[in-house]
C-alpha positions in Angstrom: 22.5 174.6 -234.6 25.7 175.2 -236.5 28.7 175.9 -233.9 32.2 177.5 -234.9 34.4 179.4 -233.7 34.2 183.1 -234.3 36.9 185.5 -233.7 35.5 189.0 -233.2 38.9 191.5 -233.5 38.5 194.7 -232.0 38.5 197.5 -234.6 41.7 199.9 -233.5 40.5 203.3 -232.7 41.0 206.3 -233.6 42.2 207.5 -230.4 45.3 204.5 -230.2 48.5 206.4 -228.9 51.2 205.8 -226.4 50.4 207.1 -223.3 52.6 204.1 -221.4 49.5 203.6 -218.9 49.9 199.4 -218.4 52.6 198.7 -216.1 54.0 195.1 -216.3 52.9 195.3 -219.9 56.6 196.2 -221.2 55.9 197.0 -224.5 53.8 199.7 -223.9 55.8 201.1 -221.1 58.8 200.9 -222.9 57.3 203.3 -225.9 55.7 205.4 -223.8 55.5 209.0 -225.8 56.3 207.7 -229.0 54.2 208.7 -232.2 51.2 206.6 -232.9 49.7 205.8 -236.1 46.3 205.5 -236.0 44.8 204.9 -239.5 48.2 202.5 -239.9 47.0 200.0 -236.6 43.3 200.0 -237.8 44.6 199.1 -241.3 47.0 196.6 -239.9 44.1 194.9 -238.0 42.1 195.0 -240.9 44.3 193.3 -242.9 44.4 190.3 -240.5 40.8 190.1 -240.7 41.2 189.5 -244.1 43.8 186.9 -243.8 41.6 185.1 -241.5 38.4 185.4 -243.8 41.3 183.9 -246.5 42.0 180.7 -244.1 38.3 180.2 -244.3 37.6 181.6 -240.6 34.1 183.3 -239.6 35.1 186.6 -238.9 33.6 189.0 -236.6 33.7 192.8 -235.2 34.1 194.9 -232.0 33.7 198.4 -232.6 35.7 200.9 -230.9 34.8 203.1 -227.8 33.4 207.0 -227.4 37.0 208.0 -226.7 37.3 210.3 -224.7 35.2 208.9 -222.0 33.3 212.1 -221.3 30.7 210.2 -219.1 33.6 208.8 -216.8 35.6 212.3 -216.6 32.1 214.0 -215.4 31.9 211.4 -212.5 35.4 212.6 -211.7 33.9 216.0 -211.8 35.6 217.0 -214.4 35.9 218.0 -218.2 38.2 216.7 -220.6 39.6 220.4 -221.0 40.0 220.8 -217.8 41.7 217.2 -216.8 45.3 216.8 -215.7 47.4 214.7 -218.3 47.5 211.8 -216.8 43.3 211.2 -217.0 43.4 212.8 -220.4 45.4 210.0 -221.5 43.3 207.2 -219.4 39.9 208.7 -220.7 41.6 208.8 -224.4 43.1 205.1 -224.5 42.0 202.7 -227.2 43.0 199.5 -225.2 39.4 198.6 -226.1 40.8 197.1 -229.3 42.1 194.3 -227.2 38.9 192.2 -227.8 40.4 189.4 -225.9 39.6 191.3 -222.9 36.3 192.2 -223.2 34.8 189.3 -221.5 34.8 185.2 -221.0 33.1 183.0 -222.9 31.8 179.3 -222.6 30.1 177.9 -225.2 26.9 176.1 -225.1 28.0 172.6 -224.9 30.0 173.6 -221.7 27.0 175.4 -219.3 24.1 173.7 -217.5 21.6 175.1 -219.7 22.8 174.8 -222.9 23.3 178.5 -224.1 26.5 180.3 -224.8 27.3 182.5 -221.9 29.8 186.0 -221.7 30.7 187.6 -218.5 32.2 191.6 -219.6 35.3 191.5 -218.2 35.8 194.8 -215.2 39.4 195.3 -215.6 39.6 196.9 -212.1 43.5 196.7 -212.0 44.1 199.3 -214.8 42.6 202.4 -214.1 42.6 203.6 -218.1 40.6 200.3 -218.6 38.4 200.2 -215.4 35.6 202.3 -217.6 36.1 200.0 -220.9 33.1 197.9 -219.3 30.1 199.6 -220.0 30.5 199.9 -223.6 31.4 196.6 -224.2 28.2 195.2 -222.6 26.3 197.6 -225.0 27.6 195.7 -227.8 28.0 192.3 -226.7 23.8 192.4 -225.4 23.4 193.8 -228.9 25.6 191.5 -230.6 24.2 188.5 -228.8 20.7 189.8 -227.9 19.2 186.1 -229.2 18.1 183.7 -226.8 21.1 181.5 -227.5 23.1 183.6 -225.4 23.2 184.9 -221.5 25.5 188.1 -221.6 26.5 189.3 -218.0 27.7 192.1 -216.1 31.3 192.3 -214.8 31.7 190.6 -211.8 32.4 193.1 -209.2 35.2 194.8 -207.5 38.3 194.8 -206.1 38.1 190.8 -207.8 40.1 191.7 -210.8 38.9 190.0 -214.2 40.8 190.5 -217.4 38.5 188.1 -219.3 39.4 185.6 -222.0 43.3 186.6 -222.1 43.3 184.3 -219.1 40.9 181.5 -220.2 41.5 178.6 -222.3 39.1 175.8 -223.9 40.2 172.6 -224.9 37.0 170.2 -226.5 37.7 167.3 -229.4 35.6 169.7 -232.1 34.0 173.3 -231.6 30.5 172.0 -231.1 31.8 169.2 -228.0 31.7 169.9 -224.3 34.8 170.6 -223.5 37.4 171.3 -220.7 38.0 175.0 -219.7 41.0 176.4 -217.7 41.0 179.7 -216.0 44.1 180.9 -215.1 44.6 183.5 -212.5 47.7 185.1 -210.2 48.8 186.0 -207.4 51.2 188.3 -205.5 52.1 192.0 -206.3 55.9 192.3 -207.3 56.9 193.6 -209.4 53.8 194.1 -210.8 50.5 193.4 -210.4 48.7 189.9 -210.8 45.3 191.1 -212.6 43.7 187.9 -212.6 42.2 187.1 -209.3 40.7 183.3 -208.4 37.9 184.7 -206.8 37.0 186.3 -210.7 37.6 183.5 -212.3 35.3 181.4 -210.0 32.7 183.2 -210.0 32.9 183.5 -213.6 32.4 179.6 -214.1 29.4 179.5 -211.6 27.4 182.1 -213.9 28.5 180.1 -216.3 26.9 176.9 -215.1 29.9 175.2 -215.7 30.8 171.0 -214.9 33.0 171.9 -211.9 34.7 168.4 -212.9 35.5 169.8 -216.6 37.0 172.9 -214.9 40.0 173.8 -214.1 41.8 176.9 -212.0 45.4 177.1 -212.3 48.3 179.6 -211.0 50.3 181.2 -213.4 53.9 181.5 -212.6 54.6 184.3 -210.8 58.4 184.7 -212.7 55.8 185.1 -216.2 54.3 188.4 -214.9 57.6 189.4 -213.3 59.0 189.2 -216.7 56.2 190.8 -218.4 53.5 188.5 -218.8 50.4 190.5 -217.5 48.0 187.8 -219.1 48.5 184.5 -219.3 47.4 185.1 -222.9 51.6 185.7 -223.5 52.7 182.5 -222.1 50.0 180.3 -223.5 47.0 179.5 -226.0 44.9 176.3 -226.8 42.5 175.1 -229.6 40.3 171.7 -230.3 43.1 169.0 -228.6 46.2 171.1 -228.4 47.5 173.3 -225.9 50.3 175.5 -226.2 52.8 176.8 -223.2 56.2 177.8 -222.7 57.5 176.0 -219.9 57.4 178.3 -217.6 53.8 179.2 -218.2 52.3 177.6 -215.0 53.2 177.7 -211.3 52.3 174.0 -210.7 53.0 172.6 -214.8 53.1 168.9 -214.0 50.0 169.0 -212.0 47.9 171.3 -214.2 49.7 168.4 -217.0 48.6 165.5 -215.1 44.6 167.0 -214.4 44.8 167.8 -218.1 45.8 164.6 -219.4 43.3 162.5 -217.1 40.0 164.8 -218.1 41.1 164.8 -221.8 43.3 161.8 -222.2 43.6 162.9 -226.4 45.3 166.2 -225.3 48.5 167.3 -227.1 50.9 169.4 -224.8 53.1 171.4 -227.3 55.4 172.8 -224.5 58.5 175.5 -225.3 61.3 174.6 -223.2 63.2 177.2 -221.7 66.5 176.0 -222.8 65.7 176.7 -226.7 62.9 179.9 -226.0 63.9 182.3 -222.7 60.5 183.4 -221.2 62.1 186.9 -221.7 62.3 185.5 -225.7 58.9 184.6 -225.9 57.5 187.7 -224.1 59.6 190.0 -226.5 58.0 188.4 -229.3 54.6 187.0 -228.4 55.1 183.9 -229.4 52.4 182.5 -227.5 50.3 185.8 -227.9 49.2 184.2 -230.9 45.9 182.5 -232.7 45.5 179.1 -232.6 42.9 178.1 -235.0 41.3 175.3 -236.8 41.7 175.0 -240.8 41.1 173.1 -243.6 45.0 172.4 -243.6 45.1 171.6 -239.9 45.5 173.5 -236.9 47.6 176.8 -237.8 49.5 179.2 -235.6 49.0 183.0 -236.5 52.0 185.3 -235.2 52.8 189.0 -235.5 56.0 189.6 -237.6 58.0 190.0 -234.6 58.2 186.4 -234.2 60.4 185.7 -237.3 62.3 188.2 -236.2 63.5 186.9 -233.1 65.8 183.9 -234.2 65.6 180.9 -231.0 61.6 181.5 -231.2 62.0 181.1 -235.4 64.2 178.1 -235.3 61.6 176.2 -232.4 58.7 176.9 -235.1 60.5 175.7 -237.7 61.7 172.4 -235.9 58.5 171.7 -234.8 57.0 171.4 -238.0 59.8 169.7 -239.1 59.2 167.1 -236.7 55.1 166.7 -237.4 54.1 168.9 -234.2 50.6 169.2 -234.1 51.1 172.5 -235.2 51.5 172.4 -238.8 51.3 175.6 -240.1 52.5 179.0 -239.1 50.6 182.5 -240.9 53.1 186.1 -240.2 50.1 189.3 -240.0 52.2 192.7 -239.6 50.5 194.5 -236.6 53.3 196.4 -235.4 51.2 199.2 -234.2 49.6 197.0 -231.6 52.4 195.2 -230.7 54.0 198.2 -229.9 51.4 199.3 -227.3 51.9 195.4 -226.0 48.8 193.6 -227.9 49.6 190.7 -230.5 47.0 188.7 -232.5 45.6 187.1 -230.1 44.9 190.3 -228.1 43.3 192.1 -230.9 39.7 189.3 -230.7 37.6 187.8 -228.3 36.4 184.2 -229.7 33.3 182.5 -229.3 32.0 179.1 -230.3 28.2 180.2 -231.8 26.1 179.6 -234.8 27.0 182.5 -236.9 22.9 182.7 -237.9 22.0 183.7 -233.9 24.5 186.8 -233.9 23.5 190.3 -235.1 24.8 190.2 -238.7 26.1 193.9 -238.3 28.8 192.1 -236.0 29.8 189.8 -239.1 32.2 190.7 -242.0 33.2 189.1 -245.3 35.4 191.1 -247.5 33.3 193.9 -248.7 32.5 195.0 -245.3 36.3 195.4 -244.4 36.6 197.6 -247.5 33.4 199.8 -246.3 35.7 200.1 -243.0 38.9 200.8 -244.8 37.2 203.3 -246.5 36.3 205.3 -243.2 39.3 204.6 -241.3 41.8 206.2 -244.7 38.7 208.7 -244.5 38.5 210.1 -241.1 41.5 208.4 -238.7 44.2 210.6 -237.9 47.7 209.6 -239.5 49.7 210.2 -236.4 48.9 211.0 -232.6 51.8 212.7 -230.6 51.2 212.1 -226.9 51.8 216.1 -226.4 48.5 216.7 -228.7 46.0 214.3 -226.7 44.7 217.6 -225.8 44.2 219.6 -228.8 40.4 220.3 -229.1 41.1 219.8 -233.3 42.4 216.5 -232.7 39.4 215.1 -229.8 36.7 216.3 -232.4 38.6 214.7 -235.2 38.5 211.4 -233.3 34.9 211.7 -232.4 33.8 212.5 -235.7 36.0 209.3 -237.3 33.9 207.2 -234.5 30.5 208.2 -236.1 31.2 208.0 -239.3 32.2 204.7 -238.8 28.9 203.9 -236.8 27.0 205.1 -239.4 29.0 203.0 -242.1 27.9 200.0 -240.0 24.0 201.0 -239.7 25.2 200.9 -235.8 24.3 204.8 -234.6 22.6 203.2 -231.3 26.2 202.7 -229.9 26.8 206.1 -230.1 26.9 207.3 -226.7 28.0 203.4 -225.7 
Protein backbone atom coordinates (compact mmCIF):
# COMPACT_ATOMS: atom_id res chain seq x y z
CA UNK A 1 0.00 0.00 0.00
CA UNK A 2 1.18 3.36 -1.24
CA UNK A 3 0.73 6.16 1.64
CA UNK A 4 0.83 10.04 1.07
CA UNK A 5 -0.56 12.70 2.11
CA UNK A 6 -3.61 14.07 0.58
CA UNK A 7 -5.04 17.44 1.03
CA UNK A 8 -8.75 17.42 0.34
CA UNK A 9 -9.75 21.51 0.05
CA UNK A 10 -13.16 22.21 0.52
CA UNK A 11 -14.84 23.62 -2.67
CA UNK A 12 -16.26 27.35 -1.57
CA UNK A 13 -19.85 27.44 -1.97
CA UNK A 14 -22.00 29.23 -3.56
CA UNK A 15 -23.71 30.48 -0.63
CA UNK A 16 -20.15 32.13 1.03
CA UNK A 17 -21.12 35.64 2.52
CA UNK A 18 -20.49 37.66 5.60
CA UNK A 19 -22.96 37.12 8.00
CA UNK A 20 -20.22 37.71 11.03
CA UNK A 21 -21.67 34.46 12.79
CA UNK A 22 -17.97 33.17 14.52
CA UNK A 23 -17.18 35.16 17.43
CA UNK A 24 -13.45 35.07 18.51
CA UNK A 25 -12.83 34.50 14.84
CA UNK A 26 -11.98 38.32 14.19
CA UNK A 27 -11.81 38.36 10.77
CA UNK A 28 -15.14 37.43 10.10
CA UNK A 29 -16.54 39.53 12.79
CA UNK A 30 -14.76 42.34 11.79
CA UNK A 31 -16.46 42.23 8.04
CA UNK A 32 -19.51 41.34 9.09
CA UNK A 33 -22.07 42.74 6.20
CA UNK A 34 -19.62 43.28 3.69
CA UNK A 35 -20.14 42.10 -0.02
CA UNK A 36 -19.09 38.55 -0.73
CA UNK A 37 -17.88 37.22 -3.92
CA UNK A 38 -18.81 34.01 -4.41
CA UNK A 39 -17.56 32.77 -7.87
CA UNK A 40 -14.17 34.94 -6.88
CA UNK A 41 -13.51 32.61 -3.33
CA UNK A 42 -14.32 29.25 -5.30
CA UNK A 43 -11.89 30.51 -8.08
CA UNK A 44 -9.40 31.53 -5.53
CA UNK A 45 -9.50 28.11 -3.91
CA UNK A 46 -9.26 26.56 -7.14
CA UNK A 47 -6.36 28.13 -8.09
CA UNK A 48 -4.50 26.84 -5.00
CA UNK A 49 -5.55 23.42 -5.87
CA UNK A 50 -3.73 23.89 -8.87
CA UNK A 51 -0.65 25.22 -7.28
CA UNK A 52 -0.53 22.30 -5.15
CA UNK A 53 -1.10 19.75 -8.04
CA UNK A 54 2.03 22.12 -9.58
CA UNK A 55 4.35 21.25 -6.32
CA UNK A 56 3.62 17.71 -7.15
CA UNK A 57 0.91 17.22 -4.25
CA UNK A 58 -2.13 14.62 -4.53
CA UNK A 59 -4.93 16.74 -4.51
CA UNK A 60 -8.31 16.05 -3.30
CA UNK A 61 -12.06 17.47 -3.00
CA UNK A 62 -14.92 18.28 -0.47
CA UNK A 63 -17.89 19.37 -2.05
CA UNK A 64 -20.00 21.99 -0.70
CA UNK A 65 -23.18 21.70 1.38
CA UNK A 66 -27.25 21.92 0.45
CA UNK A 67 -27.17 25.49 1.56
CA UNK A 68 -29.75 26.45 2.94
CA UNK A 69 -30.14 23.79 5.41
CA UNK A 70 -33.84 23.22 4.77
CA UNK A 71 -33.73 19.89 6.82
CA UNK A 72 -32.31 21.75 9.99
CA UNK A 73 -34.76 24.88 9.68
CA UNK A 74 -37.83 22.23 9.55
CA UNK A 75 -36.58 20.75 12.92
CA UNK A 76 -36.71 24.31 14.07
CA UNK A 77 -40.23 24.31 12.77
CA UNK A 78 -39.64 26.55 10.44
CA UNK A 79 -39.18 27.54 6.65
CA UNK A 80 -36.46 29.37 5.24
CA UNK A 81 -39.11 32.15 4.22
CA UNK A 82 -40.38 32.36 7.13
CA UNK A 83 -36.96 32.42 9.41
CA UNK A 84 -35.77 35.50 11.31
CA UNK A 85 -32.33 36.83 9.90
CA UNK A 86 -30.21 35.58 12.12
CA UNK A 87 -31.07 31.59 11.17
CA UNK A 88 -31.34 32.59 7.63
CA UNK A 89 -27.87 33.48 7.78
CA UNK A 90 -26.71 30.25 10.05
CA UNK A 91 -28.86 27.82 7.70
CA UNK A 92 -27.09 29.83 4.59
CA UNK A 93 -23.27 29.71 5.79
CA UNK A 94 -20.67 28.10 3.63
CA UNK A 95 -18.18 27.55 6.54
CA UNK A 96 -18.27 24.02 5.23
CA UNK A 97 -15.38 25.04 2.93
CA UNK A 98 -13.18 24.91 5.90
CA UNK A 99 -12.21 21.21 5.26
CA UNK A 100 -9.92 21.32 8.07
CA UNK A 101 -12.80 21.05 10.21
CA UNK A 102 -14.67 18.38 8.94
CA UNK A 103 -13.14 15.73 10.99
CA UNK A 104 -9.73 14.04 12.64
CA UNK A 105 -7.74 11.86 11.00
CA UNK A 106 -4.96 9.18 12.06
CA UNK A 107 -3.41 7.38 9.60
CA UNK A 108 -3.06 3.70 9.51
CA UNK A 109 0.38 3.40 10.84
CA UNK A 110 -0.85 5.21 13.99
CA UNK A 111 -4.28 2.93 15.14
CA UNK A 112 -4.36 -0.50 16.67
CA UNK A 113 -5.69 -2.07 13.74
CA UNK A 114 -4.00 -0.72 11.01
CA UNK A 115 -6.69 1.28 9.03
CA UNK A 116 -6.98 4.96 8.59
CA UNK A 117 -9.57 6.27 10.88
CA UNK A 118 -11.92 9.90 10.67
CA UNK A 119 -14.08 10.98 13.43
CA UNK A 120 -16.68 14.03 11.65
CA UNK A 121 -16.04 16.69 13.68
CA UNK A 122 -19.74 18.12 15.73
CA UNK A 123 -18.83 21.68 15.99
CA UNK A 124 -21.35 22.13 18.81
CA UNK A 125 -19.84 25.61 19.84
CA UNK A 126 -21.06 27.47 16.62
CA UNK A 127 -24.46 27.21 16.12
CA UNK A 128 -24.22 28.07 12.06
CA UNK A 129 -21.83 25.00 12.03
CA UNK A 130 -23.60 22.64 14.60
CA UNK A 131 -25.60 21.10 11.39
CA UNK A 132 -22.35 20.98 8.96
CA UNK A 133 -22.05 17.30 10.42
CA UNK A 134 -24.34 15.33 8.65
CA UNK A 135 -23.25 16.14 5.28
CA UNK A 136 -19.80 15.72 5.82
CA UNK A 137 -20.24 12.04 6.99
CA UNK A 138 -22.17 11.50 3.70
CA UNK A 139 -19.20 12.23 1.81
CA UNK A 140 -16.42 11.18 3.84
CA UNK A 141 -18.34 7.27 4.11
CA UNK A 142 -18.55 7.82 0.40
CA UNK A 143 -15.23 9.05 -0.12
CA UNK A 144 -13.65 6.48 2.12
CA UNK A 145 -16.24 3.70 1.80
CA UNK A 146 -13.10 0.97 1.33
CA UNK A 147 -12.09 -1.18 3.93
CA UNK A 148 -8.95 0.78 4.49
CA UNK A 149 -10.83 3.20 6.35
CA UNK A 150 -13.17 3.41 9.70
CA UNK A 151 -15.23 6.75 9.24
CA UNK A 152 -17.14 7.78 12.54
CA UNK A 153 -19.77 9.74 13.78
CA UNK A 154 -19.19 12.96 15.77
CA UNK A 155 -18.56 12.38 19.14
CA UNK A 156 -21.37 13.80 21.09
CA UNK A 157 -22.52 16.80 22.73
CA UNK A 158 -21.89 19.51 24.80
CA UNK A 159 -17.91 18.00 24.20
CA UNK A 160 -17.03 20.46 21.57
CA UNK A 161 -14.78 18.99 18.64
CA UNK A 162 -13.52 21.30 15.84
CA UNK A 163 -11.60 18.41 14.23
CA UNK A 164 -8.18 18.54 12.51
CA UNK A 165 -7.69 22.55 13.06
CA UNK A 166 -6.67 21.29 16.49
CA UNK A 167 -4.64 18.20 15.65
CA UNK A 168 -1.19 17.75 14.57
CA UNK A 169 1.04 14.68 13.34
CA UNK A 170 4.52 14.49 13.54
CA UNK A 171 6.11 10.82 11.92
CA UNK A 172 9.80 10.60 10.19
CA UNK A 173 7.95 9.89 6.52
CA UNK A 174 4.04 9.75 5.72
CA UNK A 175 3.86 6.04 5.77
CA UNK A 176 5.67 5.78 9.65
CA UNK A 177 3.85 5.59 12.96
CA UNK A 178 3.96 8.65 14.14
CA UNK A 179 3.30 11.06 17.22
CA UNK A 180 -0.04 12.88 17.31
CA UNK A 181 -0.93 15.96 19.40
CA UNK A 182 -4.36 17.12 20.11
CA UNK A 183 -4.71 20.37 21.31
CA UNK A 184 -7.70 21.51 23.18
CA UNK A 185 -8.88 24.75 25.55
CA UNK A 186 -10.19 25.84 28.23
CA UNK A 187 -12.00 28.72 29.83
CA UNK A 188 -14.72 31.06 28.34
CA UNK A 189 -13.41 34.77 28.10
CA UNK A 190 -13.46 36.41 26.01
CA UNK A 191 -14.49 33.92 23.88
CA UNK A 192 -15.09 30.53 23.74
CA UNK A 193 -12.53 27.61 23.96
CA UNK A 194 -14.11 25.09 21.16
CA UNK A 195 -11.85 22.41 21.68
CA UNK A 196 -12.75 20.42 24.71
CA UNK A 197 -10.17 17.51 26.19
CA UNK A 198 -12.90 15.25 26.73
CA UNK A 199 -13.30 15.48 22.44
CA UNK A 200 -10.17 15.13 21.87
CA UNK A 201 -9.80 11.97 24.05
CA UNK A 202 -12.29 10.27 23.03
CA UNK A 203 -11.29 10.91 19.55
CA UNK A 204 -7.85 9.04 20.09
CA UNK A 205 -9.61 5.91 21.84
CA UNK A 206 -11.85 5.35 18.48
CA UNK A 207 -8.91 5.87 17.00
CA UNK A 208 -6.96 3.05 18.68
CA UNK A 209 -4.30 5.16 19.20
CA UNK A 210 -0.52 4.24 21.26
CA UNK A 211 -1.53 6.38 24.32
CA UNK A 212 2.35 6.61 24.73
CA UNK A 213 2.68 8.26 21.00
CA UNK A 214 -0.13 10.75 22.08
CA UNK A 215 -0.19 13.67 23.26
CA UNK A 216 -3.01 16.39 24.85
CA UNK A 217 -1.89 19.73 25.28
CA UNK A 218 -3.54 23.26 26.37
CA UNK A 219 -3.48 25.96 24.12
CA UNK A 220 -2.78 29.34 25.65
CA UNK A 221 -5.65 30.84 26.71
CA UNK A 222 -4.03 34.62 25.63
CA UNK A 223 -4.08 32.78 21.71
CA UNK A 224 -7.92 32.56 21.74
CA UNK A 225 -8.31 35.79 23.65
CA UNK A 226 -6.49 37.32 20.83
CA UNK A 227 -8.31 35.59 18.16
CA UNK A 228 -6.98 32.23 17.81
CA UNK A 229 -10.26 30.03 17.88
CA UNK A 230 -8.14 27.01 16.61
CA UNK A 231 -4.98 26.21 17.42
CA UNK A 232 -4.70 25.78 13.59
CA UNK A 233 -3.68 29.88 13.76
CA UNK A 234 -0.90 29.51 16.15
CA UNK A 235 0.55 26.41 14.88
CA UNK A 236 1.08 23.60 12.08
CA UNK A 237 3.49 20.41 11.76
CA UNK A 238 4.63 18.10 8.96
CA UNK A 239 7.10 14.82 8.71
CA UNK A 240 9.90 16.16 11.60
CA UNK A 241 9.03 19.79 11.94
CA UNK A 242 6.68 21.60 13.96
CA UNK A 243 5.83 25.07 13.66
CA UNK A 244 4.51 27.52 16.72
CA UNK A 245 4.61 30.98 17.64
CA UNK A 246 5.67 31.19 20.97
CA UNK A 247 2.85 31.80 22.57
CA UNK A 248 1.03 28.84 21.00
CA UNK A 249 0.92 26.55 24.03
CA UNK A 250 -0.09 26.99 27.71
CA UNK A 251 2.67 24.70 29.08
CA UNK A 252 5.50 25.24 25.79
CA UNK A 253 8.47 23.79 27.53
CA UNK A 254 6.72 20.85 28.71
CA UNK A 255 4.70 19.98 25.52
CA UNK A 256 8.74 20.78 24.13
CA UNK A 257 10.34 18.44 26.40
CA UNK A 258 7.46 15.35 25.85
CA UNK A 259 8.01 16.16 22.15
CA UNK A 260 11.63 16.00 22.04
CA UNK A 261 11.91 12.66 24.18
CA UNK A 262 9.04 10.64 21.98
CA UNK A 263 10.67 11.97 18.76
CA UNK A 264 14.17 12.90 19.57
CA UNK A 265 14.67 13.98 15.47
CA UNK A 266 12.02 16.74 15.97
CA UNK A 267 12.69 20.25 14.66
CA UNK A 268 10.87 23.05 16.80
CA UNK A 269 10.76 26.12 14.36
CA UNK A 270 9.33 28.50 17.11
CA UNK A 271 8.27 32.44 16.31
CA UNK A 272 9.35 34.46 19.17
CA UNK A 273 7.17 37.02 20.22
CA UNK A 274 9.71 39.68 20.30
CA UNK A 275 10.09 39.62 16.28
CA UNK A 276 6.08 38.24 15.47
CA UNK A 277 3.29 39.77 18.08
CA UNK A 278 0.61 36.97 18.44
CA UNK A 279 -1.73 39.84 17.45
CA UNK A 280 0.84 39.89 14.09
CA UNK A 281 0.57 36.41 13.38
CA UNK A 282 -3.19 36.16 14.01
CA UNK A 283 -3.75 39.18 11.52
CA UNK A 284 -1.94 37.41 8.94
CA UNK A 285 -2.22 33.66 9.50
CA UNK A 286 1.09 32.96 9.45
CA UNK A 287 0.73 29.79 11.03
CA UNK A 288 -2.72 29.18 9.28
CA UNK A 289 -0.67 27.81 6.73
CA UNK A 290 0.30 24.38 4.81
CA UNK A 291 3.12 22.71 5.73
CA UNK A 292 3.89 20.12 3.17
CA UNK A 293 6.38 17.77 1.86
CA UNK A 294 8.13 18.46 -1.70
CA UNK A 295 10.57 17.36 -3.95
CA UNK A 296 12.46 20.69 -3.01
CA UNK A 297 12.04 20.08 0.73
CA UNK A 298 9.50 20.93 3.19
CA UNK A 299 7.54 24.21 1.86
CA UNK A 300 5.40 26.64 3.68
CA UNK A 301 2.10 27.76 1.75
CA UNK A 302 0.70 31.25 3.01
CA UNK A 303 -2.18 33.54 1.86
CA UNK A 304 -0.90 36.90 0.44
CA UNK A 305 -1.59 38.54 3.63
CA UNK A 306 1.47 37.31 4.96
CA UNK A 307 3.86 39.35 2.76
CA UNK A 308 1.98 41.99 3.52
CA UNK A 309 2.51 42.22 7.03
CA UNK A 310 6.29 43.27 7.29
CA UNK A 311 7.78 41.68 11.05
CA UNK A 312 5.98 38.19 9.88
CA UNK A 313 7.84 38.82 6.06
CA UNK A 314 11.19 39.64 7.50
CA UNK A 315 10.99 36.25 10.13
CA UNK A 316 10.32 34.17 6.79
CA UNK A 317 12.86 35.62 5.02
CA UNK A 318 15.60 35.22 7.85
CA UNK A 319 14.73 31.92 8.46
CA UNK A 320 15.59 30.70 5.22
CA UNK A 321 18.37 32.76 5.17
CA UNK A 322 19.69 30.94 8.05
CA UNK A 323 18.89 27.06 6.63
CA UNK A 324 15.56 26.77 8.80
CA UNK A 325 14.07 23.64 8.08
CA UNK A 326 11.62 25.47 6.25
CA UNK A 327 13.10 26.18 2.93
CA UNK A 328 10.64 27.35 0.85
CA UNK A 329 7.73 29.65 1.17
CA UNK A 330 4.61 29.54 -1.96
CA UNK A 331 2.07 33.10 -1.66
CA UNK A 332 -1.84 31.61 -3.01
CA UNK A 333 -4.30 34.81 -3.06
CA UNK A 334 -7.48 33.63 -1.17
CA UNK A 335 -8.63 36.78 0.12
CA UNK A 336 -12.17 35.81 0.04
CA UNK A 337 -11.63 33.24 2.72
CA UNK A 338 -9.39 35.09 4.67
CA UNK A 339 -11.75 37.57 4.94
CA UNK A 340 -14.42 35.37 6.47
CA UNK A 341 -11.26 34.15 8.91
CA UNK A 342 -10.08 30.82 6.93
CA UNK A 343 -6.46 30.72 5.42
CA UNK A 344 -4.80 27.79 3.52
CA UNK A 345 -4.70 25.61 5.95
CA UNK A 346 -8.46 26.07 6.72
CA UNK A 347 -9.65 25.53 3.27
CA UNK A 348 -8.47 21.12 3.49
CA UNK A 349 -8.66 18.36 5.63
CA UNK A 350 -5.44 16.06 5.06
CA UNK A 351 -5.11 12.44 5.25
CA UNK A 352 -2.24 10.03 4.94
CA UNK A 353 -3.92 7.21 2.39
CA UNK A 354 -3.17 5.35 -0.75
CA UNK A 355 -4.67 7.44 -3.29
CA UNK A 356 -5.96 3.88 -5.13
CA UNK A 357 -8.43 3.08 -1.90
CA UNK A 358 -10.30 6.53 -2.15
CA UNK A 359 -13.36 7.16 -4.44
CA UNK A 360 -11.62 8.60 -7.53
CA UNK A 361 -14.63 11.21 -7.87
CA UNK A 362 -12.87 12.71 -4.60
CA UNK A 363 -9.46 13.13 -6.64
CA UNK A 364 -8.54 15.92 -9.18
CA UNK A 365 -5.70 16.58 -11.56
CA UNK A 366 -5.93 19.62 -13.73
CA UNK A 367 -8.75 18.86 -16.04
CA UNK A 368 -11.09 18.20 -13.29
CA UNK A 369 -10.49 21.75 -11.75
CA UNK A 370 -11.24 23.17 -15.23
CA UNK A 371 -14.67 20.95 -15.35
CA UNK A 372 -15.23 22.90 -11.82
CA UNK A 373 -14.24 26.27 -13.02
CA UNK A 374 -16.46 25.91 -15.67
CA UNK A 375 -19.59 25.46 -13.27
CA UNK A 376 -18.58 27.77 -10.73
CA UNK A 377 -18.04 31.00 -13.75
CA UNK A 378 -21.36 29.15 -14.94
CA UNK A 379 -23.77 29.12 -12.15
CA UNK A 380 -22.03 31.02 -8.79
CA UNK A 381 -23.31 34.24 -8.05
CA UNK A 382 -20.79 37.24 -8.50
CA UNK A 383 -21.66 38.98 -5.31
CA UNK A 384 -23.82 38.20 -2.11
CA UNK A 385 -25.03 41.32 -0.12
CA UNK A 386 -25.96 40.18 3.41
CA UNK A 387 -29.42 42.23 2.97
CA UNK A 388 -30.32 39.68 -0.13
CA UNK A 389 -29.70 36.20 1.87
CA UNK A 390 -33.31 36.18 1.56
CA UNK A 391 -34.23 36.83 -1.91
CA UNK A 392 -36.08 33.65 -3.23
CA UNK A 393 -33.99 34.53 -6.90
CA UNK A 394 -30.88 34.35 -5.10
CA UNK A 395 -31.57 30.81 -2.68
CA UNK A 396 -32.74 29.06 -6.06
CA UNK A 397 -29.69 30.41 -7.86
CA UNK A 398 -27.49 28.85 -5.21
CA UNK A 399 -29.25 25.65 -5.23
CA UNK A 400 -29.24 25.25 -8.73
CA UNK A 401 -25.14 26.14 -8.89
CA UNK A 402 -24.90 23.17 -6.14
CA UNK A 403 -26.44 20.60 -8.65
CA UNK A 404 -25.01 21.45 -11.47
CA UNK A 405 -21.87 21.03 -9.95
CA UNK A 406 -23.01 17.54 -8.49
CA UNK A 407 -23.79 16.54 -11.66
CA UNK A 408 -20.36 17.80 -13.26
CA UNK A 409 -18.81 15.46 -10.71
CA UNK A 410 -21.12 12.19 -11.50
CA UNK A 411 -21.89 12.86 -7.59
CA UNK A 412 -25.99 13.48 -7.73
CA UNK A 413 -26.27 10.90 -4.49
CA UNK A 414 -25.05 13.93 -2.34
CA UNK A 415 -27.85 15.75 -3.31
CA UNK A 416 -29.93 15.99 -0.38
CA UNK A 417 -26.54 15.37 1.80
Amino acid sequence: MRLVEINFDGIVGPSHNYAGLSPGNLAATRNAGAVSHPRAAALQGLAKMRANLALGLTQGLLLPHPRPDHGWLARLGLAYADAPAHLQAQALSASAMWAANAATVSPAPDTRDGRCHLTVANLVTMPHRSHEWHATLAQLRLAFADSAYAVHEPVPAPFGDEGAANHMRLASSHDAPGVEIFVYGTGHAPFPARQHQEASQAVARRHGLDPARTLFVEQSPDAIAAGAFHNDVVAVANGNVLFAHEQAFAERERVFARLRALMPTVEIVEVPAAAVSLEAAIRSYLFNAQLVSTTRGTTLIVPAETRAEASVWRWLERHRAGNGPIRHVEVVDVRESMANGGGPACLRLRVVADPETVDPRFLVDARTLDRIAAVVEAQWPEAIRQDAIGDPALIRRIEAARLALLEALDLVELTDS
